[in-house]
C-alpha positions in Angstrom: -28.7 -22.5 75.1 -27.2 -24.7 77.5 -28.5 -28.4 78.7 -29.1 -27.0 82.3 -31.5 -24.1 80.7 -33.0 -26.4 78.1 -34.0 -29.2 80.4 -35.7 -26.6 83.0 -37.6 -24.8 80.0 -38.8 -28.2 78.6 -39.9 -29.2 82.2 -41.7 -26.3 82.7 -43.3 -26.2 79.3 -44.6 -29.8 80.0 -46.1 -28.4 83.5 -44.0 -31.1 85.0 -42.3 -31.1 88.6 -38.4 -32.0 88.9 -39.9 -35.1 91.3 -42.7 -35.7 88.4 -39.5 -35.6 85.3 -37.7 -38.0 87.9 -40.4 -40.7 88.3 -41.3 -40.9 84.4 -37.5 -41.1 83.6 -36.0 -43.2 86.0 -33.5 -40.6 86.8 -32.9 -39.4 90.5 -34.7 -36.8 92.0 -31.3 -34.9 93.4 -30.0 -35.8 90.1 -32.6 -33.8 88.0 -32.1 -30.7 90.6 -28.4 -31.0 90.1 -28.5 -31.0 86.4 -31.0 -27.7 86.4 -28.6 -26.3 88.4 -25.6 -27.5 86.4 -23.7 -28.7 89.3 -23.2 -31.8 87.5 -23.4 -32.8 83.3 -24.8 -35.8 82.2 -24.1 -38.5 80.9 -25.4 -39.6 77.7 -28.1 -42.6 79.3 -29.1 -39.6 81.3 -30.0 -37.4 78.6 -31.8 -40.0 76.4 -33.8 -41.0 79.5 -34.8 -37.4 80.2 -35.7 -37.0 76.5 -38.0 -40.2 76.5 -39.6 -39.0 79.5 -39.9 -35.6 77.9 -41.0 -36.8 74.6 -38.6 -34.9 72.7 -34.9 -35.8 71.0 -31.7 -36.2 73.0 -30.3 -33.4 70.4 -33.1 -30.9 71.9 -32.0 -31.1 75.4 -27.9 -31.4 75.0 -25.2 -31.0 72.2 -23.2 -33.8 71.0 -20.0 -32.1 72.6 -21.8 -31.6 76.1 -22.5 -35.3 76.4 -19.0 -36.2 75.4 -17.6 -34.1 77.8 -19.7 -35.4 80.5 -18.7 -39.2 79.5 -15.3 -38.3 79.6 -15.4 -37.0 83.3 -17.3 -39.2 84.0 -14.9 -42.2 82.9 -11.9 -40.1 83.9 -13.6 -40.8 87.5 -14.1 -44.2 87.1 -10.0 -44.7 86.2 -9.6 -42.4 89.6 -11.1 -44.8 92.0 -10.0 -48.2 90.5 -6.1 -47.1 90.4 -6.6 -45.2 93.9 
């Protein structure tokens, strides 16, 4: 299962709202929606502060290799707009 589908299926499990999972974890609001939709992947502080909140393991929300790939866009991005 993927990180989109796990996060929404812990969330709902928890009877929690996407605004509720956002408050507790410090992650944005739009940010949660995006990831449930998997417009966007995220990054590993994201996934271990969605897990706190959650009260489960990083591990049960995202695999090792989504993470890294996330990190890697994500600093593949960062190289972007400092040599643009």
């Amino acid at each position: 299962m993927a990180f989109p589908d796990n996060l929404r299926r812990v969330r709902l499990g928890q009877f929690l709202s996407q605004a509720e999972l956002a408050r507790r974890s410090g992650v944005h609001a739009l940010t949660v929606t995006r990831l449930e939709a998997g417009h966007t992947a995220p990054s590993t502080r994201t996934v271990r502060a969605l897990a706190q909140a959650l009260g489960i393991s990083p591990s049960e929300l995202a695999t090792p290799e989504e993470v890294a790939e996330a990190d890697l866009r994500h600093r593949q991005r960062a190289i972007r707009q400092i040599t643009d």
